[in-house]
LUMDO-502641 format. One record per residue: residue number from 0; residue in three letters; y, z negated, x negated of N, C-alpha, C in turn. Coordinates in Angstrom, 2 decimals, decimal comma, padded with zeros to 5 digits, m for minus. Each point is the difference from the previous one (the first is absolute). Layout:
{nr = NUM; rest = ALA; n.north = Y; n.up = Z; n.east = X; ca.north = Y; ca.up = Z; ca.east = X; c.north = Y; c.up = Z; c.east = X};
...
end
This chain:
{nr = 0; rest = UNK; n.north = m016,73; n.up = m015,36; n.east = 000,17; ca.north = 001,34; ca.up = 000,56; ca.east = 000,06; c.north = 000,54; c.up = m000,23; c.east = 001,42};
{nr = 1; rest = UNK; n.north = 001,24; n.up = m000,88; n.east = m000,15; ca.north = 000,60; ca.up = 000,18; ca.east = 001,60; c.north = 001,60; c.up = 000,91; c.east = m000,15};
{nr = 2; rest = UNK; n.north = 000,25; n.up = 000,18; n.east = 001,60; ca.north = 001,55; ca.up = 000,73; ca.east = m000,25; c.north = 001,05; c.up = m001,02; c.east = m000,59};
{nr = 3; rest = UNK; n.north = 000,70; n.up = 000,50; n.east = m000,80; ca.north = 001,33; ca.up = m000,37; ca.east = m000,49; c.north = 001,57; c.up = m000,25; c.east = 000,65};
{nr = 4; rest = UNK; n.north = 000,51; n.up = m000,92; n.east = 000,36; ca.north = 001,37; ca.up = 000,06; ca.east = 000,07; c.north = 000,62; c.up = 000,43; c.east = m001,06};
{nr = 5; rest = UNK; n.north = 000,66; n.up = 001,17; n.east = m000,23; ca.north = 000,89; ca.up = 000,11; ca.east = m001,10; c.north = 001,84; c.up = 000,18; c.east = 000,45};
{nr = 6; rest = UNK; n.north = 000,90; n.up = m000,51; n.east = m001,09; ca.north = 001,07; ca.up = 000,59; ca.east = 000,18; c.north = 000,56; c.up = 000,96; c.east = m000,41};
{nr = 7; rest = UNK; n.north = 001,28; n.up = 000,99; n.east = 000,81; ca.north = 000,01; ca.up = 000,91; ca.east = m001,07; c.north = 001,03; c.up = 000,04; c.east = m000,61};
{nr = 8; rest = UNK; n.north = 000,27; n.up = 000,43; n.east = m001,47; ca.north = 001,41; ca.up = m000,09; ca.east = m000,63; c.north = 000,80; c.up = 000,94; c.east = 000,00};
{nr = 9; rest = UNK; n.north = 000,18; n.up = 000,75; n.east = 001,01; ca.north = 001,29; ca.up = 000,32; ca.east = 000,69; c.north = 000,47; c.up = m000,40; c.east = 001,02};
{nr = 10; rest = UNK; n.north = m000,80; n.up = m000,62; n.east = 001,34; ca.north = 000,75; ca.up = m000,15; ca.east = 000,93; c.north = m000,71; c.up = m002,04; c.east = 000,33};
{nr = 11; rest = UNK; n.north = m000,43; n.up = 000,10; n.east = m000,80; ca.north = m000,61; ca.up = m001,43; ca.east = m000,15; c.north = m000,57; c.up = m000,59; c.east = 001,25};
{nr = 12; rest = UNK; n.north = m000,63; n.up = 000,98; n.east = 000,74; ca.north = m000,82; ca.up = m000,42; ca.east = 001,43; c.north = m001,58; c.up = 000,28; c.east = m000,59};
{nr = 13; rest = UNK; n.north = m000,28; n.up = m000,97; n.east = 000,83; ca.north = m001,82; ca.up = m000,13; ca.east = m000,19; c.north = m000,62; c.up = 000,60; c.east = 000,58};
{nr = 14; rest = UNK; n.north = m001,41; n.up = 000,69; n.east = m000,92; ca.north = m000,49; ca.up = 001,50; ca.east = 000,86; c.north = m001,35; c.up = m000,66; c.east = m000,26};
{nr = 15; rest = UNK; n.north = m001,17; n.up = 000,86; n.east = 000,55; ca.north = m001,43; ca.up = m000,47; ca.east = m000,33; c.north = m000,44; c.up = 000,91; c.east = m000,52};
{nr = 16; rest = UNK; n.north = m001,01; n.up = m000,64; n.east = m001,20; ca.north = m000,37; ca.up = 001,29; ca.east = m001,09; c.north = m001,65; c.up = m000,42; c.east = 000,45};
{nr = 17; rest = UNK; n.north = m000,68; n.up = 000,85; n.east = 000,97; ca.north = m001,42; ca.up = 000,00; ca.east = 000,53; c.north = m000,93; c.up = 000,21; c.east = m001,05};
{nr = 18; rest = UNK; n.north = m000,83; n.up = m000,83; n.east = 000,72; ca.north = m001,25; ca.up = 000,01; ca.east = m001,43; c.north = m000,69; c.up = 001,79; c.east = m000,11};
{nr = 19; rest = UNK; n.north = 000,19; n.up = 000,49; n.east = 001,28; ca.north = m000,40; ca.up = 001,85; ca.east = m000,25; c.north = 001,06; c.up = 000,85; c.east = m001,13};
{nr = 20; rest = UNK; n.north = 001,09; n.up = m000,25; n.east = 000,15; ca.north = 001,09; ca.up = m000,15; ca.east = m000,97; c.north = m000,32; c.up = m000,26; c.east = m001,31};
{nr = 21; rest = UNK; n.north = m000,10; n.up = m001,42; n.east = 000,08; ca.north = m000,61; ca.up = m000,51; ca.east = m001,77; c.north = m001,11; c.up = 000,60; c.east = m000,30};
{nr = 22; rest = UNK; n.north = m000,81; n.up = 000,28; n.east = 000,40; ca.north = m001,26; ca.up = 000,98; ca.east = m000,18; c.north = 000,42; c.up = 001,11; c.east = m000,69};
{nr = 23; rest = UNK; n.north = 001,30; n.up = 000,62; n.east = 000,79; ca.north = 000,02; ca.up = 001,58; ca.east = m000,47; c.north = 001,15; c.up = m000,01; c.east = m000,91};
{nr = 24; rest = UNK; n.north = 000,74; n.up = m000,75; n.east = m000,55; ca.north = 000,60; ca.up = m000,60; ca.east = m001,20; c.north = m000,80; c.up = m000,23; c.east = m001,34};
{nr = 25; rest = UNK; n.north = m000,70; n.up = m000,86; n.east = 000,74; ca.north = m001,19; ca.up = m000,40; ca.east = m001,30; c.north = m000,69; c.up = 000,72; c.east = m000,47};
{nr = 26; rest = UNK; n.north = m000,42; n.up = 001,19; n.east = 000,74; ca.north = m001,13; ca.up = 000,95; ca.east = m000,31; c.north = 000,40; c.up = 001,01; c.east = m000,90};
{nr = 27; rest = UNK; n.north = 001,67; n.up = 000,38; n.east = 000,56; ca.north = 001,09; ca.up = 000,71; ca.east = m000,98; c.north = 000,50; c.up = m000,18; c.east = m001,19};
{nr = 28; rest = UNK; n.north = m000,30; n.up = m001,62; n.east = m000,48; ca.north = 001,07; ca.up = m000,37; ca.east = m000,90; c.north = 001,20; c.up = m000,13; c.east = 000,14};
{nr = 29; rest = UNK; n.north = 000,49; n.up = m000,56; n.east = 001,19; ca.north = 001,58; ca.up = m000,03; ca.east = 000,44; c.north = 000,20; c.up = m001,40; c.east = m000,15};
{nr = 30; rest = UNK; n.north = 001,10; n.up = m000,12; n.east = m000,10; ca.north = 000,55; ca.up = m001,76; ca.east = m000,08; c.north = 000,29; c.up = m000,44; c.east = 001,58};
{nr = 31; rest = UNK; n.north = m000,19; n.up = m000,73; n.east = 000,82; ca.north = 000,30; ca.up = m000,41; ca.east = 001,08; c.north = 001,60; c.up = 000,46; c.east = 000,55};
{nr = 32; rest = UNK; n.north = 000,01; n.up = 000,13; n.east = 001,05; ca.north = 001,52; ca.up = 000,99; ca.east = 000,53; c.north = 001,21; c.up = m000,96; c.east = m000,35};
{nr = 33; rest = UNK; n.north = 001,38; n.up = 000,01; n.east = m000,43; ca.north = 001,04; ca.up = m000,93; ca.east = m000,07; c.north = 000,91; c.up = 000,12; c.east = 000,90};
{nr = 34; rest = UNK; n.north = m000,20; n.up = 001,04; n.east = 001,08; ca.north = 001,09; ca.up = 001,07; ca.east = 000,88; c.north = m001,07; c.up = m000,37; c.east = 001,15};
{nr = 35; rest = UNK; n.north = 000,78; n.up = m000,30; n.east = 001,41; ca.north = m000,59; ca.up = 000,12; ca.east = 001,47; c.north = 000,10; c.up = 001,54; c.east = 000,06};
{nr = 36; rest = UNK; n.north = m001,07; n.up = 000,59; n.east = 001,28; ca.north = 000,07; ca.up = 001,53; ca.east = m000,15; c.north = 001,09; c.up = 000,34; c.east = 000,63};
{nr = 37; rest = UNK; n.north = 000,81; n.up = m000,30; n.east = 000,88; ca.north = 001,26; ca.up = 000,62; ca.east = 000,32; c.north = 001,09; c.up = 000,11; c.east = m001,46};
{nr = 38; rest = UNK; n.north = 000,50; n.up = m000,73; n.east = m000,64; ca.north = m000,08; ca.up = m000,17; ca.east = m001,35; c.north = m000,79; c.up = 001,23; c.east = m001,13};
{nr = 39; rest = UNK; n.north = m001,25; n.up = m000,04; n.east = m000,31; ca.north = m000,74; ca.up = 001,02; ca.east = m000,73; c.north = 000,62; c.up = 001,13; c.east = 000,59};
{nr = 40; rest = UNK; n.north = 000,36; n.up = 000,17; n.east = 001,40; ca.north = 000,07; ca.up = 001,20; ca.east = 000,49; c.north = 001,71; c.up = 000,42; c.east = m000,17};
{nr = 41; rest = UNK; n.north = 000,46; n.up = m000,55; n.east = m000,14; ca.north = 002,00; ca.up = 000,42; ca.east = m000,25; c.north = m000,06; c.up = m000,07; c.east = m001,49};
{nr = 42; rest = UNK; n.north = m000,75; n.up = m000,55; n.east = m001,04; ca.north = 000,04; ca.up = 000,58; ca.east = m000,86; c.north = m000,79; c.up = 000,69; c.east = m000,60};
{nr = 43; rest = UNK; n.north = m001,28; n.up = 001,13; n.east = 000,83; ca.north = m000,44; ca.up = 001,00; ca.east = m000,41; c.north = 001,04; c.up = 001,08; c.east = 000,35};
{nr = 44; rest = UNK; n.north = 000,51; n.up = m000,51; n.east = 001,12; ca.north = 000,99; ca.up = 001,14; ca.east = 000,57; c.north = 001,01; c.up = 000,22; c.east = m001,04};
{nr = 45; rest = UNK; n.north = 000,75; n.up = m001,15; n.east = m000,45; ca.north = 000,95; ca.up = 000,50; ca.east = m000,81; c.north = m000,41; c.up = 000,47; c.east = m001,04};
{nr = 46; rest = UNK; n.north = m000,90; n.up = 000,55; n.east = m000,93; ca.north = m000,29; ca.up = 000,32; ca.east = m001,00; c.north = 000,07; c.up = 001,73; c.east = m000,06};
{nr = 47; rest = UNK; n.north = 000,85; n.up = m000,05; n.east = m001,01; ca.north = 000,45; ca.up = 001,73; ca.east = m000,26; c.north = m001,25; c.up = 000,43; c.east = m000,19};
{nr = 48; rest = UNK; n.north = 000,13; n.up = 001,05; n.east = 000,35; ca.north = m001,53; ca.up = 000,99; ca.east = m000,40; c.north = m001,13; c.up = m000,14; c.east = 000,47};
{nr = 49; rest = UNK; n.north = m000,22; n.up = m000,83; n.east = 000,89; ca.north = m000,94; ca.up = m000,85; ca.east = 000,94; c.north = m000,35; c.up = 000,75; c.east = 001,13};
{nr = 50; rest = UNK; n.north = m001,57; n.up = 000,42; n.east = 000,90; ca.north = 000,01; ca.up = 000,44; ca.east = 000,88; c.north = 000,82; c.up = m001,36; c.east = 000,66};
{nr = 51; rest = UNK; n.north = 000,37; n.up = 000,73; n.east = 001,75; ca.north = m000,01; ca.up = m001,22; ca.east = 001,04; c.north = m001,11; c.up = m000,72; c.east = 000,12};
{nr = 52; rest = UNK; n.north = 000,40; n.up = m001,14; n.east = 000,95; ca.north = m001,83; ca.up = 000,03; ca.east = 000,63; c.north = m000,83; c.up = 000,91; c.east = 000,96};
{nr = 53; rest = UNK; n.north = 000,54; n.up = 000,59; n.east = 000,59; ca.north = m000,73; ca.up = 001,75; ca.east = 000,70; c.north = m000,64; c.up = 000,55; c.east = m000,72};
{nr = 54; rest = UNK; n.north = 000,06; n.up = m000,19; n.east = m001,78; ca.north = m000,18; ca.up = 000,21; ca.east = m000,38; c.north = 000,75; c.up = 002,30; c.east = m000,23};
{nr = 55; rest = UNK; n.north = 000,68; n.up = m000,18; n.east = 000,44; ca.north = 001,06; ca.up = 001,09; ca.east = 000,17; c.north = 000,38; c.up = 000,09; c.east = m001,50};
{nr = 56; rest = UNK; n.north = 000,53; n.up = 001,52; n.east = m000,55; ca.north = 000,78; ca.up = m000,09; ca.east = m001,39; c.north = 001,76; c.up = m000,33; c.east = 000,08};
{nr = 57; rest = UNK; n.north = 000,57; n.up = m000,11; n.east = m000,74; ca.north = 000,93; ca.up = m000,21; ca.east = 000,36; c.north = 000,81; c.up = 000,94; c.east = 000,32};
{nr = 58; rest = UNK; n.north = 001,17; n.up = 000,14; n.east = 000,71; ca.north = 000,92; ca.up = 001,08; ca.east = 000,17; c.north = 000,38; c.up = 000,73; c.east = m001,60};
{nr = 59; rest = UNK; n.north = 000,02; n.up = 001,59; n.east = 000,98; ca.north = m000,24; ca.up = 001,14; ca.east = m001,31; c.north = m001,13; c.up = m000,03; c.east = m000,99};
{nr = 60; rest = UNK; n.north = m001,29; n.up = m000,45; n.east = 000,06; ca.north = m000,83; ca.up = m000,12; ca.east = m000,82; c.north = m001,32; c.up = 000,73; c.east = 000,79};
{nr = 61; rest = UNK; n.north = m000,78; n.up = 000,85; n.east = m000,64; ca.north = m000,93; ca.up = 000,39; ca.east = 000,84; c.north = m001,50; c.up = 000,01; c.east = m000,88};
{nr = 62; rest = UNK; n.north = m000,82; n.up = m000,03; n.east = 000,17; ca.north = m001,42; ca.up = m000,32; ca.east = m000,08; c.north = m000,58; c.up = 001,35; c.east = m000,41};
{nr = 63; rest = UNK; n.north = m000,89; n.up = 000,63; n.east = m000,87; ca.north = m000,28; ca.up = 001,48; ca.east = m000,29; c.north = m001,27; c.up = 000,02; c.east = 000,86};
{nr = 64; rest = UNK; n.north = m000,33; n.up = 000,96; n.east = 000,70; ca.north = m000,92; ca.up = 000,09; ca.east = 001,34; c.north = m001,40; c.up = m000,37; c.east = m001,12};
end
């Protein structure tokens, strides 16, 4: 296994998908990433109902102790 050039299909710049990476993909059952992580990361953000990445709840939502 070597690292990957991949592109991504939103902003169509080339990211490297590391063979420690493909490891922990593979081990998951995940399909290889299609999104660079700046990318993965604006659209975890936008997703309603979604922690942030702080992993924070969202405004007005609170957690039961």
């Amino acid at each position: 296994m070597t690292d990957q050039v991949l592109t991504c299909c939103d902003c169509s710049q080339q990211f490297m998908f590391r063979v420690d990476e493909q490891r922990f993909f593979q081990e998951r059952g995940f399909v290889p990433p299609k999104r660079c992580h700046p990318c993965r990361r604006k659209r975890r953000v936008g997703r309603p109902g979604r922690r942030n990445l702080a992993g924070k709840h969202e405004q007005g939502k609170r957690m039961a102790p």
